[in-house]
BABAGU-241120 format. One record per residue: x, y, z of N, C-alpha, C in turn. Coordinates in Angstrom, 1 decimal. Layout:
% BABAGU-241120
X_Y_Z_X_Y_Z_X_Y_Z
...
This chain:
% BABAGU-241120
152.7_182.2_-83.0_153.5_182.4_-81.7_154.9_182.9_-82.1
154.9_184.0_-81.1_156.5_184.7_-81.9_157.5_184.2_-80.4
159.1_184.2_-80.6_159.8_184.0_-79.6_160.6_185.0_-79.5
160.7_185.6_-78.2_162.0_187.0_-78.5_163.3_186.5_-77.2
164.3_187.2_-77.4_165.4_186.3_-76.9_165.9_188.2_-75.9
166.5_187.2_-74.7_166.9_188.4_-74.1_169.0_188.3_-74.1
169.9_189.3_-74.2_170.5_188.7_-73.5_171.4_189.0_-72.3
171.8_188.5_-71.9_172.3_188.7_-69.6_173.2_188.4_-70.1
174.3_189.7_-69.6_175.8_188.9_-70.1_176.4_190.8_-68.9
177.6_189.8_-69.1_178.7_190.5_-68.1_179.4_191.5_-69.0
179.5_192.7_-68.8_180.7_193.4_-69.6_182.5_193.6_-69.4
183.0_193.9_-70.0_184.4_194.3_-69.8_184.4_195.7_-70.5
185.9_196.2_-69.7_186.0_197.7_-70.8_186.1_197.7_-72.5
186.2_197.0_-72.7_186.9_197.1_-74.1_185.3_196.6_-75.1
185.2_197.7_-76.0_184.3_197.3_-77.0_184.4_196.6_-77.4
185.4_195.9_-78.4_185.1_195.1_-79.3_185.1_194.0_-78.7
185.5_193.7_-77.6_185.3_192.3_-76.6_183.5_192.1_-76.4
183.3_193.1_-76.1_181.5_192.9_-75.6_181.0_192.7_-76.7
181.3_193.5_-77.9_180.4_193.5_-79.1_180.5_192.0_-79.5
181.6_191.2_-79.6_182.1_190.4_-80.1_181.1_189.1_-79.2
181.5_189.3_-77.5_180.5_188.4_-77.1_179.1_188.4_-77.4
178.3_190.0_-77.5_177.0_190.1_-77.9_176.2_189.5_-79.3
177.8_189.8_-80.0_176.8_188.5_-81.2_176.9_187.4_-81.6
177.6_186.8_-80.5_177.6_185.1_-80.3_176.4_184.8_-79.6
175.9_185.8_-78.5_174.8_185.6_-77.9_173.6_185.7_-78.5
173.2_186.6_-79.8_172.5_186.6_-80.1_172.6_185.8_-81.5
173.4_185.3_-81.8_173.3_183.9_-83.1_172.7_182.3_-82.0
173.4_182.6_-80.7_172.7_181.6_-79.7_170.9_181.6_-79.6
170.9_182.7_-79.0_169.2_183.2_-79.3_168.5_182.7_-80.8
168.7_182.7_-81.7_168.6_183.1_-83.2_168.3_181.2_-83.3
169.2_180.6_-82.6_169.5_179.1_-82.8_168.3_178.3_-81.9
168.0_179.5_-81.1_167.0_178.1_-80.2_165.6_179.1_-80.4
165.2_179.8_-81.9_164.4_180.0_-82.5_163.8_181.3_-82.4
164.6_182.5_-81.2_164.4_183.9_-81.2_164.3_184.4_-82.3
163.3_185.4_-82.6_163.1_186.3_-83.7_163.3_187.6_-83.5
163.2_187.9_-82.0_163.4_189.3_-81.9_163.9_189.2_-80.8
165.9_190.0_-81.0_166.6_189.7_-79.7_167.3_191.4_-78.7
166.5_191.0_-77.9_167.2_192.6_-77.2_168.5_192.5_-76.3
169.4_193.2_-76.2_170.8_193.4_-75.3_170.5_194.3_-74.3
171.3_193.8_-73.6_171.3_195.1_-72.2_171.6_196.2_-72.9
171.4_197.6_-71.4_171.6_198.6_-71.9_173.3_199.2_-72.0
173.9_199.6_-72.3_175.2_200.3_-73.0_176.1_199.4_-72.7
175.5_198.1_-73.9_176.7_196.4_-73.6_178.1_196.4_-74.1
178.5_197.5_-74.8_179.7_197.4_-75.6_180.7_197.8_-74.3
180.5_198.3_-73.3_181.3_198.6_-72.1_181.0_198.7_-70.7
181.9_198.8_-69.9_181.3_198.2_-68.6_180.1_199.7_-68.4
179.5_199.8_-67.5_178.8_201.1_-67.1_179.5_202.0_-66.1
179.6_202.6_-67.1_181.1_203.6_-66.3_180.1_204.8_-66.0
178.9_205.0_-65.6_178.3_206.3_-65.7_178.5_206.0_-63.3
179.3_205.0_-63.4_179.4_205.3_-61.5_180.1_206.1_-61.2
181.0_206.8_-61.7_181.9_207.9_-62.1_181.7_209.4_-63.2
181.7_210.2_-63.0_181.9_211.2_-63.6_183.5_211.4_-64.2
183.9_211.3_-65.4_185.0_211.5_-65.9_185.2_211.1_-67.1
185.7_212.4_-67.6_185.5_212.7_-68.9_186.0_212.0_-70.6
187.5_210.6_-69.2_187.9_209.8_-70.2_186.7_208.9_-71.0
185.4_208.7_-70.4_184.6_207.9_-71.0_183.8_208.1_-72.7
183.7_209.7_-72.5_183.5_209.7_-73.6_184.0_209.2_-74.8
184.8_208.8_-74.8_186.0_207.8_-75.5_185.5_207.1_-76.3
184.0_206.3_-75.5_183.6_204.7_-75.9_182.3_205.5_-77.1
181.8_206.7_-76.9_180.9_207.2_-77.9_180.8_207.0_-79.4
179.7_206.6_-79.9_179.9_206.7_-81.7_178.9_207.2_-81.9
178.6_207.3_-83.1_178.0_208.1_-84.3_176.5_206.8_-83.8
175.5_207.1_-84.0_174.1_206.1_-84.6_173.7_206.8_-85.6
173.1_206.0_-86.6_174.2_204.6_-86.5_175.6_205.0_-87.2
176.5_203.5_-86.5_177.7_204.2_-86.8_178.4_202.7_-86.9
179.4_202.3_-86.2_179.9_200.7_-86.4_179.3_199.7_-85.6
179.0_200.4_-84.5_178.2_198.8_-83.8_177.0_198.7_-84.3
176.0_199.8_-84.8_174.7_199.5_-85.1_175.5_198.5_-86.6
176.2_199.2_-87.3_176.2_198.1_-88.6_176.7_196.6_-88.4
177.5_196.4_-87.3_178.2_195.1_-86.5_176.4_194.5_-86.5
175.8_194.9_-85.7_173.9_194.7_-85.1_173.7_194.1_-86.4
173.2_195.0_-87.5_173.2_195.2_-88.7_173.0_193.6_-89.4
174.5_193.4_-89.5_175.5_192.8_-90.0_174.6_191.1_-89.7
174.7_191.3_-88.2_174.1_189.9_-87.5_172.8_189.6_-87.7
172.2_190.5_-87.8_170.7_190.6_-87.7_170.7_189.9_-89.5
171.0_190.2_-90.3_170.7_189.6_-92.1_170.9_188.7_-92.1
172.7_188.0_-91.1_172.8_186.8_-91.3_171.9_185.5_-90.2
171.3_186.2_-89.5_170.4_185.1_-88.3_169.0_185.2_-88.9
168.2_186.3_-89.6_167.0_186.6_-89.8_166.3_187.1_-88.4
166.7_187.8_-87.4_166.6_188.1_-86.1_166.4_189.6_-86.1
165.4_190.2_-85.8_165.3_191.7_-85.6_166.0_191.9_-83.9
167.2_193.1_-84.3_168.1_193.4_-82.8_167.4_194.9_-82.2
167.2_195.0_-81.0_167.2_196.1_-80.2_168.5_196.5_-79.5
169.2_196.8_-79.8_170.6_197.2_-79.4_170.9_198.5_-78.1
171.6_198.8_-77.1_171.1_200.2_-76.7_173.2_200.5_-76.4
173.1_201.6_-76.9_174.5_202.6_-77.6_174.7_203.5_-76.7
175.9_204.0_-76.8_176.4_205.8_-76.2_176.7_206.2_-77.5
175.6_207.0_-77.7_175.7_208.1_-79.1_176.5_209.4_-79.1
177.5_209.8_-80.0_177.6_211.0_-80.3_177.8_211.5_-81.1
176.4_212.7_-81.0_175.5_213.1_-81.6_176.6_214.4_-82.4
177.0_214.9_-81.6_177.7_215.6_-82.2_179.0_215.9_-80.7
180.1_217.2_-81.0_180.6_217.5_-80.3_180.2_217.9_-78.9
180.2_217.5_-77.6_179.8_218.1_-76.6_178.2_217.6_-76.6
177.9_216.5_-77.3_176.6_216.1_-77.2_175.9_214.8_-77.7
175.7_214.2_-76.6_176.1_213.1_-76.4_174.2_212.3_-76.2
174.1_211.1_-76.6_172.7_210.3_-75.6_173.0_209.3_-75.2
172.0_208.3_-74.6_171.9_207.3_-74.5_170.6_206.5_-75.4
171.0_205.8_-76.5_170.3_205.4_-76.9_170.2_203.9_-77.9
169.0_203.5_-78.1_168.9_202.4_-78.6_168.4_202.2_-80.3
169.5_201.4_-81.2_168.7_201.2_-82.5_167.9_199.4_-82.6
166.9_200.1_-83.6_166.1_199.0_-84.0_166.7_198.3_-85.2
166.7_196.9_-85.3_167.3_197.1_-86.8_166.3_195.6_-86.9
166.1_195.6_-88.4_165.0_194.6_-88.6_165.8_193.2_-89.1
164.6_192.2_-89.4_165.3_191.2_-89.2_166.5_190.7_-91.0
166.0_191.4_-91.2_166.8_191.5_-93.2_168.0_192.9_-92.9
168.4_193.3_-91.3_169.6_194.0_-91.2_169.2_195.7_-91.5
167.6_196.2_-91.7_167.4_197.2_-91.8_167.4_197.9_-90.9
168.1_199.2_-90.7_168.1_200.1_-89.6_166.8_200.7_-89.8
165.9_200.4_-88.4_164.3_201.2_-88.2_164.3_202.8_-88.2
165.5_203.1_-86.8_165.4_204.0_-86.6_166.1_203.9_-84.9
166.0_204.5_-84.1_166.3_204.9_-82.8_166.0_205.4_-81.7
165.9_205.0_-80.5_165.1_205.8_-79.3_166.0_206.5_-78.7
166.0_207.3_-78.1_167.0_208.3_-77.0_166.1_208.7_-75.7
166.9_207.6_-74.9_166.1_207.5_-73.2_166.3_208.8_-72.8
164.9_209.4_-72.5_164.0_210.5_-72.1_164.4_210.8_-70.9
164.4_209.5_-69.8_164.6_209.9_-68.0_165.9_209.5_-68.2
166.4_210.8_-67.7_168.0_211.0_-67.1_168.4_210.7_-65.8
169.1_209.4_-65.0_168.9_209.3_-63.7_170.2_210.0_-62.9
170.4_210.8_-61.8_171.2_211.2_-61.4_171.8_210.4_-59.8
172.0_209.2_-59.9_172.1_209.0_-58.5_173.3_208.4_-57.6
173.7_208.1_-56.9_175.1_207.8_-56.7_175.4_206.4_-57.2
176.6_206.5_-57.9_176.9_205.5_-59.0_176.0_205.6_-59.9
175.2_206.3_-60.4_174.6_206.1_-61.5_174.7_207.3_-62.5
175.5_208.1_-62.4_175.5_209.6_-62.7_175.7_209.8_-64.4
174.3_209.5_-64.8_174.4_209.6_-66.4_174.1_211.0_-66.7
173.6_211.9_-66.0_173.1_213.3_-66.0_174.6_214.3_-66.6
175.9_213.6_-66.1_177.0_214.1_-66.5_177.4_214.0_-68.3
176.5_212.5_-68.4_177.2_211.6_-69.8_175.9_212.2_-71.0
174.7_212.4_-70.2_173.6_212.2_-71.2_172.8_213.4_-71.4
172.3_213.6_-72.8_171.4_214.6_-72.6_170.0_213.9_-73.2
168.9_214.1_-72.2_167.6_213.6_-72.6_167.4_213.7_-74.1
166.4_212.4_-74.2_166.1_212.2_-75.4_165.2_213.4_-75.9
164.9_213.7_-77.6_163.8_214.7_-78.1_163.6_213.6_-79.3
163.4_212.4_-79.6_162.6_211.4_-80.7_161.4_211.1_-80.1
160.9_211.6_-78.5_159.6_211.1_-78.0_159.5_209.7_-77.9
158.2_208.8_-77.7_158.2_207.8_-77.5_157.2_207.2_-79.2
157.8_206.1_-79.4_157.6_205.3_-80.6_157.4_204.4_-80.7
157.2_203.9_-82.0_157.1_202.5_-81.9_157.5_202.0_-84.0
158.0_200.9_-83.4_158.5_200.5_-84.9_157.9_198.7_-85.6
157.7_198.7_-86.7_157.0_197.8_-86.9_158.7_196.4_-87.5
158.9_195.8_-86.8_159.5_194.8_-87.7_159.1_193.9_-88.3
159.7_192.3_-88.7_159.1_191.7_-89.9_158.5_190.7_-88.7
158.6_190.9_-87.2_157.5_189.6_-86.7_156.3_190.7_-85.8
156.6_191.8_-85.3_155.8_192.7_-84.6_156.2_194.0_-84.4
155.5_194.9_-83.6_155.3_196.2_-83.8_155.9_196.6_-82.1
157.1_196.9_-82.4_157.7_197.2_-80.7_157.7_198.3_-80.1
157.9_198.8_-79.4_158.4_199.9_-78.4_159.4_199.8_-77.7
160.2_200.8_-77.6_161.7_200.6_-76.4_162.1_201.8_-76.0
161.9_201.7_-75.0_162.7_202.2_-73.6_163.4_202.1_-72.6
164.5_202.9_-72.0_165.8_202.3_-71.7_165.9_202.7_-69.9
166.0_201.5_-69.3_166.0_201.3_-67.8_165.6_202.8_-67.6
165.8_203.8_-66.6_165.3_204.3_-66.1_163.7_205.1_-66.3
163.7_204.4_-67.8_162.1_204.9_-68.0_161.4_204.1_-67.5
161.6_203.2_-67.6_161.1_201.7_-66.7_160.0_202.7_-65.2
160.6_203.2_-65.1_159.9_203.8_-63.3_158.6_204.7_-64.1
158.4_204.6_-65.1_157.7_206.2_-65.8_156.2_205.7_-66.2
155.0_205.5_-65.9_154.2_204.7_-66.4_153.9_205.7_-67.7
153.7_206.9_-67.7_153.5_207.6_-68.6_153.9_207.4_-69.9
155.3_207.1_-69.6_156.3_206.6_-70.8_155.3_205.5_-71.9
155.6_204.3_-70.8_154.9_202.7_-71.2_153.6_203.5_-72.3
152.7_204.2_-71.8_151.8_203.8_-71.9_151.5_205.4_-73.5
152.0_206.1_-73.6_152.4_206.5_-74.7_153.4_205.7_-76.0
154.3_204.9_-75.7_154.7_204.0_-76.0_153.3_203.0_-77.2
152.9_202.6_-76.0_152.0_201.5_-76.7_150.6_202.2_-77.5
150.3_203.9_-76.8_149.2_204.2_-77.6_150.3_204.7_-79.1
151.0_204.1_-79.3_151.5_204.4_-80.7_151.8_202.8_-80.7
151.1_201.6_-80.5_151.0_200.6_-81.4_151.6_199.3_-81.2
152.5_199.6_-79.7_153.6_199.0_-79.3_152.6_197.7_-79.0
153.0_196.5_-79.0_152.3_195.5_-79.0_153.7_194.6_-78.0
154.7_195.1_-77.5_156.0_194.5_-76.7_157.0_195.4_-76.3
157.5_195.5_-75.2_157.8_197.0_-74.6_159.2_196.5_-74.1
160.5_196.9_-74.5_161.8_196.3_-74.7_162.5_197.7_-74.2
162.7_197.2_-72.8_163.4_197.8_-71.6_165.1_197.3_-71.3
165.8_197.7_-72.4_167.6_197.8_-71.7_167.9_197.6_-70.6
168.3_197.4_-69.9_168.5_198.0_-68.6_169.9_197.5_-68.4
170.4_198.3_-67.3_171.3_197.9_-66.3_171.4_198.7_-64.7
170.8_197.9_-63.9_170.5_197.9_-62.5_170.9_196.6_-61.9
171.3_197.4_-60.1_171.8_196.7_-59.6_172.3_197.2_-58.4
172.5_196.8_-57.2_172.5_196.7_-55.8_174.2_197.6_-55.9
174.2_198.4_-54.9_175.1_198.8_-54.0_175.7_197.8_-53.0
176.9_197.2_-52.9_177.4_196.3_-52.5_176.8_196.4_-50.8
177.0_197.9_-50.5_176.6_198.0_-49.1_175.1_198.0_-48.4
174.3_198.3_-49.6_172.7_198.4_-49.5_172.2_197.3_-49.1
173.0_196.2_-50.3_172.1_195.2_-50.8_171.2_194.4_-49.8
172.0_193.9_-48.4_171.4_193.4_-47.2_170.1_194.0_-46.3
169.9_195.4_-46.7_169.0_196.2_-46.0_168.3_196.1_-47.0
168.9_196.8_-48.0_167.3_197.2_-49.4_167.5_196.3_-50.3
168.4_195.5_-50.5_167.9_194.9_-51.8_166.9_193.9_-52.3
166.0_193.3_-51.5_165.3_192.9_-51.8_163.8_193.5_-52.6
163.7_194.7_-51.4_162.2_195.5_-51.9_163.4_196.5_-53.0
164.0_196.7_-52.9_164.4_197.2_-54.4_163.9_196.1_-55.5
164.7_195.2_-55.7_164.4_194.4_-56.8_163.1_194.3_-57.1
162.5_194.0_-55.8_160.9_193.8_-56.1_159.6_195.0_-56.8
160.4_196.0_-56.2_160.0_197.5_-56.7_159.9_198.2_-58.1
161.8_197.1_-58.9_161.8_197.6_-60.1_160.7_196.1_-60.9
160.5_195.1_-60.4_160.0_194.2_-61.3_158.6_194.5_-61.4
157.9_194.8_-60.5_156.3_195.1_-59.9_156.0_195.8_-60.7
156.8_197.3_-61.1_156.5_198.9_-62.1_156.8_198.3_-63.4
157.1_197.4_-63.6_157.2_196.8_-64.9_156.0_195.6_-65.2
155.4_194.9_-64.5_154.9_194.0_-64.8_153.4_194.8_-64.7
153.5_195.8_-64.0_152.1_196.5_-64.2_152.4_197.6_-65.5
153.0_198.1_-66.0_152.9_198.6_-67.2_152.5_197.4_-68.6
153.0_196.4_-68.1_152.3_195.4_-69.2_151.0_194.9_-68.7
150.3_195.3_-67.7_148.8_194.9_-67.1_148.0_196.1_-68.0
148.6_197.4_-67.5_147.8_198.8_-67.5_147.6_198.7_-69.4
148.4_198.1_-70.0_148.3_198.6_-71.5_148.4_197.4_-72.2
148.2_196.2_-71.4_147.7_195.0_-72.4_149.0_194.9_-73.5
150.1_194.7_-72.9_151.6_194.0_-73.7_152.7_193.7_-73.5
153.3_192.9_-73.6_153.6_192.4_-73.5_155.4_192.9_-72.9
156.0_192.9_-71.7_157.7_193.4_-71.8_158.2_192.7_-71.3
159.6_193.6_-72.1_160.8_192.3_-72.0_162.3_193.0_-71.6
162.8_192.6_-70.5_163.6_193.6_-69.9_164.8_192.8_-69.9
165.7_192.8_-70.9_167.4_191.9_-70.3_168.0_192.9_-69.5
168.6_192.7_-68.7_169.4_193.1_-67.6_170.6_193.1_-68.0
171.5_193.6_-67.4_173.3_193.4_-66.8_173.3_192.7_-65.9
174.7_191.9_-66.0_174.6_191.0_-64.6_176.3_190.9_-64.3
177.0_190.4_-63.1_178.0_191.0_-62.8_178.6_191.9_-61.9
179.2_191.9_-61.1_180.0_193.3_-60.3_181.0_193.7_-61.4
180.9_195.4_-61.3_181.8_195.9_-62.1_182.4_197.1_-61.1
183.2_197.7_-61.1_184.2_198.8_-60.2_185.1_199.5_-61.0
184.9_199.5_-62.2_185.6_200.3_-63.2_187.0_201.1_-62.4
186.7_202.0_-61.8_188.0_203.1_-61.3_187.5_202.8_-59.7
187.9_201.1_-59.4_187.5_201.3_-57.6_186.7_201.5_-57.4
186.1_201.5_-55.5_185.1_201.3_-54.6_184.5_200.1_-54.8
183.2_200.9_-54.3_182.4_199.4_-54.1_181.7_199.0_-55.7
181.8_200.2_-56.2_181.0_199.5_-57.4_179.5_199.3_-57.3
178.8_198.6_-58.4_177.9_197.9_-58.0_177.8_196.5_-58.8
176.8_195.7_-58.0_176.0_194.7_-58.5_175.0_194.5_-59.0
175.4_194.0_-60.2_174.0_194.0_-60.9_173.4_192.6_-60.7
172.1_192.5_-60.8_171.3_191.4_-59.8_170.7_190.8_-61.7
171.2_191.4_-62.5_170.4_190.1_-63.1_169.0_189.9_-63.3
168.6_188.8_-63.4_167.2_188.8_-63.4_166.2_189.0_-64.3
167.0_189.2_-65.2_166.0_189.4_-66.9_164.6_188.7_-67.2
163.8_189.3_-67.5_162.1_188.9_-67.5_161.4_189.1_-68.4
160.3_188.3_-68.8_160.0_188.9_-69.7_158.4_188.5_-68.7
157.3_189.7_-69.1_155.6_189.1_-68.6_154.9_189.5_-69.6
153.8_188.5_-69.3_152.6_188.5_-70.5_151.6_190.2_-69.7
150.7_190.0_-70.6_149.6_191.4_-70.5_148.8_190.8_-69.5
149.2_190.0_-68.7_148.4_189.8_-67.3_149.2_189.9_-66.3
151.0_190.1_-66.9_151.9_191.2_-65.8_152.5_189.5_-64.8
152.2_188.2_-65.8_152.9_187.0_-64.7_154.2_187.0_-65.8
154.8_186.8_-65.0_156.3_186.9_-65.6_156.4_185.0_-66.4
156.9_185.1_-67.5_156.8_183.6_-68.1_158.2_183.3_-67.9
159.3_184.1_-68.0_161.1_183.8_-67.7_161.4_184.6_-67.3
162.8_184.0_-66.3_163.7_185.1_-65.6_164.9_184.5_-65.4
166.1_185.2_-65.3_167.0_185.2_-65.4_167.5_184.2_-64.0
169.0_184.2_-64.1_169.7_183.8_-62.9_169.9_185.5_-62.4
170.3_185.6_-61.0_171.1_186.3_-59.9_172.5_186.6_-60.8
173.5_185.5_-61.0_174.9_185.9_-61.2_175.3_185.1_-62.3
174.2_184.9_-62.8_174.9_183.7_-64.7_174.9_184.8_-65.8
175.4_184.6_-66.5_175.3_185.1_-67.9_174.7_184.0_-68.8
173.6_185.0_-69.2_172.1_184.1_-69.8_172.0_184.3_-71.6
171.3_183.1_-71.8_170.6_183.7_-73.0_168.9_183.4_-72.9
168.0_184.3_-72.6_166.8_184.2_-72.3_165.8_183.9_-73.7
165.2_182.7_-73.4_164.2_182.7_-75.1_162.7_182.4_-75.0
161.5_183.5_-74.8_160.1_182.9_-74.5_159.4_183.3_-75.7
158.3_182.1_-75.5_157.2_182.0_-76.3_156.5_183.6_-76.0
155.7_184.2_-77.0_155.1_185.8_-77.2_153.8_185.1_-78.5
152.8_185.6_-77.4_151.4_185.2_-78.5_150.5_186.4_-78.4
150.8_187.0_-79.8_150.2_188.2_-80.0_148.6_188.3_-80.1
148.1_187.1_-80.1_146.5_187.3_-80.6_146.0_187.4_-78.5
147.5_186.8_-77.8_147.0_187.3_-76.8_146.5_188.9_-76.5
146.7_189.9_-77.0_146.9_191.4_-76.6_145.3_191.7_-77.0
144.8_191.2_-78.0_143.3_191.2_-78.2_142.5_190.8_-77.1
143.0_189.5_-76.8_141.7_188.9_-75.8_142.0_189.9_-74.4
143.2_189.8_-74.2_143.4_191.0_-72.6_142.8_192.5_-72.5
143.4_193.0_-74.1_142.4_194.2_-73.8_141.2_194.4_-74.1
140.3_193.3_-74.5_138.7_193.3_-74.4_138.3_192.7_-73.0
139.1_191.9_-72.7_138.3_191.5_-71.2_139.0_192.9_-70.4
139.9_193.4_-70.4_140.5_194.1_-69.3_140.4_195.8_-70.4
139.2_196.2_-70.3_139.5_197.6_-71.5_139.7_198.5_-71.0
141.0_198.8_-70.4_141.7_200.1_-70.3_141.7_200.9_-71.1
142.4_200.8_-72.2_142.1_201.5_-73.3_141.1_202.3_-73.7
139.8_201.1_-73.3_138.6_201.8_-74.1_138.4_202.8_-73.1
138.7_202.5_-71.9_137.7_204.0_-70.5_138.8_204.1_-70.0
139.6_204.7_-70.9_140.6_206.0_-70.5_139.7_207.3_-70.4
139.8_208.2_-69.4_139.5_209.6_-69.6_140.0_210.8_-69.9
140.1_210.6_-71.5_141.4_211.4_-72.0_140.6_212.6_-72.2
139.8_213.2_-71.8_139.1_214.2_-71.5_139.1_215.0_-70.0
140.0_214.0_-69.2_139.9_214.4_-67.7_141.4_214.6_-67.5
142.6_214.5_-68.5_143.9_214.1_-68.0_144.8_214.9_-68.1
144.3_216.1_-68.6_145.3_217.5_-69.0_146.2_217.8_-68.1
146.2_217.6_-66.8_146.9_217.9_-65.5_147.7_217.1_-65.6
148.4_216.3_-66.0_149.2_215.6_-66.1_150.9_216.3_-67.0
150.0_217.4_-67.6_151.4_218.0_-68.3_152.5_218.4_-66.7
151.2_219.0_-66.0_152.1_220.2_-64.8_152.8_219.1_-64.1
153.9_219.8_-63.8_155.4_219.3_-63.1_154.6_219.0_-61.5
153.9_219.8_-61.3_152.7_219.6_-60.0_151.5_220.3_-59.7
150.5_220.2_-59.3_149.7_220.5_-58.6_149.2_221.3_-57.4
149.8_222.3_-57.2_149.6_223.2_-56.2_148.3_223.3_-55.6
């Protein structure tokens, strides 16, 4: 039985503040017997992508660079493999969003660069980000064999499920989402329900196991309404029932049981895998179907 730890925590502007809370939370995790611990998505500062402007680039580093070694650093001293997710830059004028793996003896695996770029109000990373080109992967650490992809791939089943036909046996989704202060009364419920549902069936469709920590908190960086992040961090087994979840408005440290000999018994009784018709799916490259 493996345990993986999520963690739900609030940001502020300042990096070394967040960083600094992020690895108290994950020596927390580490303590109530997590082996593999994931952070929200871009935890070193608030999520400034509700704004287009150009002071943000600021909070950018090198991957790896000092927070992956900070990760690093934590990860040798807990024995804890970290999924971390960063604002990379990559070079001048070029920038990602992405996440390092680092194993639980402090080895850096390697790195994902979230693929779906979302453009939407308050969410304008299309300004900050340029799609990933590392594809989808998977990395073996010293307790399992992961996959990660960062919130807006979440909506992508395609993603998930390339993901895991490279081996992913637990699918470690970043994220940070959350209600429009003014929505929230009309849509936020089938929102929320919308984003948990497309996730709990990518762990049905491909027999594995995911684990999504959230942001939690109102943040309004440069004014308005801002948004709300709803929290809610989860993790579901390969039958897509959620075993933990978060609070609405706490800042959490999430820790569930993960039984890998489960992924065998699901995908023999449930063989997706086996009657795929990867002979029938070529149409899937085209942007559409005319």
């Amino acid at each position: 039985m493996l345990k993986v730890g999520l963690v739900q925590m609030s940001c502020a502007l300042d990096p070394a503040q967040n960083v600094e809370k992020a690895t108290l939370k994950v020596r927390e995790a580490a303590s109530r017997g997590a082996e593999i611990v994931c952070l929200q998505e871009l935890f070193t500062t608030v999520y400034f992508c509700q704004v287009e402007d150009h002071k943000y680039f600021r909070f950018a580093e090198p991957v790896p660079g000092p927070a992956t070694e900070r990760l690093a650093a934590v990860a040798k001293e807990t024995g804890v493999a970290i999924v971390g997710s960063l604002f990379e830059r990559r070079a001048a004028g070029l920038y990602h969003n992405t996440a390092v793996i680092i194993d639980a003896d402090g080895t850096y695996l390697g790195k994902y660069r979230k693929m779906h770029i979302p453009d939407d109000p308050l969410f304008y990373e299309k300004f900050y980000f340029t799609p990933g080109d590392l594809g989808f992967r998977s990395w073996q650490t010293k307790f399992a064999r992961i996959g990660v992809l960062v919130c807006w791939d979440q909506w992508y089943p395609e993603a998930a499920r390339l993901t895991a036909l490279h081996g992913a046996e637990i699918l470690f989704y970043p994220t940070a989402i959350g209600w429009h202060p003014s929505e929230k009364a009309k849509f936020g419920q089938r929102q929320h329900r919308s984003w948990e549902t497309i996730q709990r069936s990518h762990a049905i469709a491909n027999g594995c196991y995911v684990v999504v920590p959230n942001r939690v908190g109102h943040e309004a960086p440069d004014g308005g309404e801002g948004i709300e992040f709803w929290g809610q961090s989860f993790v579901a087994d390969p039958t897509g029932e959620i075993i933990v979840k978060g609070s609405v408005e706490k800042e959490e440290v999430l820790v569930a049981d993960v039984d890998l000999e489960e992924l065998d018994r699901q995908r023999t009784h449930w063989p997706f895998l086996r009657d795929r018709r990867i002979d029938a799916y070529g149409e899937l490259v085209e942007r559409y179907l005319d």
